[in-house]
C-alpha positions as CSV (number, residue, x, y, z in Angstrom):
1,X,-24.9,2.4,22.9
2,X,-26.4,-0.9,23.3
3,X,-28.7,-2.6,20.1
4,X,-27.1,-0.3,17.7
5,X,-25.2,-2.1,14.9
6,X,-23.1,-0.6,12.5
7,X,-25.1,0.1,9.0
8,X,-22.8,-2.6,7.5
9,X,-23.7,-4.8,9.7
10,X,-27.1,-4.5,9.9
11,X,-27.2,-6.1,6.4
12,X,-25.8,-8.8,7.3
13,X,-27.9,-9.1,10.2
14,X,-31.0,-8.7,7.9
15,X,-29.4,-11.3,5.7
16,X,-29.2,-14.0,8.5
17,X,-32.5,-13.6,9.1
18,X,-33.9,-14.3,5.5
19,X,-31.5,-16.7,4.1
20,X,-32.7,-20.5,3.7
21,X,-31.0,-22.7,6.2
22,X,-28.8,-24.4,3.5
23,X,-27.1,-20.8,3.1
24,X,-26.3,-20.4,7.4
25,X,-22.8,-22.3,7.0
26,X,-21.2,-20.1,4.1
27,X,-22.7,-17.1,6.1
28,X,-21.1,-18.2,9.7
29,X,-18.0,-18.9,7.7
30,X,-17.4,-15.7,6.1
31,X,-18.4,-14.2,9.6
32,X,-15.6,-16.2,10.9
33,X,-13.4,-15.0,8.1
34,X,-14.3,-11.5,9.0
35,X,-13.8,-12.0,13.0
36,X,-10.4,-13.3,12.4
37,X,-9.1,-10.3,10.1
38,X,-9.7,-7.8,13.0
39,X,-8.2,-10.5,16.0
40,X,-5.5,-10.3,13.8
41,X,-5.0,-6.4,12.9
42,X,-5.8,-5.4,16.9
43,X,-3.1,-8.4,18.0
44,X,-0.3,-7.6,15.5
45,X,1.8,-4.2,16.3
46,X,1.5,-1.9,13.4
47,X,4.8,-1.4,11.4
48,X,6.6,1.4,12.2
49,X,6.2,4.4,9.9
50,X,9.6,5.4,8.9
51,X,10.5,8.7,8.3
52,X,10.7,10.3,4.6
53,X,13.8,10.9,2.9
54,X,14.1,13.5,0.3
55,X,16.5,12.0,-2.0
56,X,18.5,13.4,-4.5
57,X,18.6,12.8,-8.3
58,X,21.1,10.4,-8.2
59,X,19.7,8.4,-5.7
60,X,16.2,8.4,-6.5
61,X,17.3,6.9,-10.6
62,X,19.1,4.0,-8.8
63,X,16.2,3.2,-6.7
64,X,14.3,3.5,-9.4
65,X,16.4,2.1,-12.1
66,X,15.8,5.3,-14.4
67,X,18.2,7.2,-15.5
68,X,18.9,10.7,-14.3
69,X,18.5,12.4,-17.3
70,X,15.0,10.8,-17.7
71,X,14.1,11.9,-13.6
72,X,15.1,15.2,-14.9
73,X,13.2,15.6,-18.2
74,X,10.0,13.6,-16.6
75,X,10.1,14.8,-12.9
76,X,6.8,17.0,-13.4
77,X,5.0,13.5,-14.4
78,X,5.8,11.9,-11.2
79,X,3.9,12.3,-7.7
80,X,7.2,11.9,-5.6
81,X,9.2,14.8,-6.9
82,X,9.6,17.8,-4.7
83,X,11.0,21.0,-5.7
84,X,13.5,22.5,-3.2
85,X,14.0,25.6,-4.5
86,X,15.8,25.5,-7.8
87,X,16.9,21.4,-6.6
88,X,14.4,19.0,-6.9
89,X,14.2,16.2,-4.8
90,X,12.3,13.2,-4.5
91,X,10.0,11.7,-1.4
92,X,11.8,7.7,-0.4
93,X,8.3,6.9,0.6
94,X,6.5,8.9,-2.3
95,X,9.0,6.2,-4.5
96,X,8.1,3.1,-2.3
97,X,4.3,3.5,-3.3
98,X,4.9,4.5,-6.6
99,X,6.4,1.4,-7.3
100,X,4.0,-0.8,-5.0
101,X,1.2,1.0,-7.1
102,X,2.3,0.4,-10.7
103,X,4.5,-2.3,-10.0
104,X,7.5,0.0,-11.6
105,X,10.4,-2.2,-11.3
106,X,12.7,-1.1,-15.0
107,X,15.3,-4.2,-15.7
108,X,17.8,-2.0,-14.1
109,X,16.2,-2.2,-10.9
110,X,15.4,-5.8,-10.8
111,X,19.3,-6.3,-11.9
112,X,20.4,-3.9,-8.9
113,X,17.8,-5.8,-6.7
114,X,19.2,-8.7,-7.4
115,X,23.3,-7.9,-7.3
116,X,22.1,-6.2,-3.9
117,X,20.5,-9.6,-2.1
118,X,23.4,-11.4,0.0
């Protein structure tokens, strides 16, 4: 539809109009700003999504650098954990953004991070 803006961007548009000349350049530059975030997001190819794991106890405490005795007694606390039955397992990607989102990394982990790195 032709002359219809988006409601964000009418604001904008309303602010162009009333701001005092001195203002334009930090406008046009955060417009630029704004323009070149979404060239970039519709030229670069979006990351693959890989698949989720469900991992076991073992494997999940040395991603995580917990031990599996704590997974075990704290596994209803943590988003990741799926319960197969009377196994529980826990989601590889659920443990990715766990740790992205608090920033969980236990000296254990940093240590195995490290030894791991070539």
């Amino acid at each position: 539809m032709p002359g219809t803006m988006r409601n964000e961007l009418q604001t904008v548009m309303m602010a162009a109009r009333d701001l005092p000349a001195g203002e334009l350049p930090r406008l046009l530059g955060e417009l630029e700003e704004i323009r070149c975030t979404a060239l970039a997001r519709l030229t670069t190819p979006a990351a693959p999504q890989r698949p989720d794991e469900l991992l076991t106890v073992e494997h999940a405490a040395e991603r995580l650098g917990l031990s599996v005795d704590y997974l075990y007694r704290n596994h209803s606390r943590l988003p990741f954990t799926r319960r197969m039955g009377r196994s529980l397992r826990f989601s590889s990607l659920g443990i990715d953004e766990y740790i992205k989102r608090t920033g969980a990394l236990t000296p254990r982990r940093r240590a195995a991070i490290i030894t791991s790195v070539p």
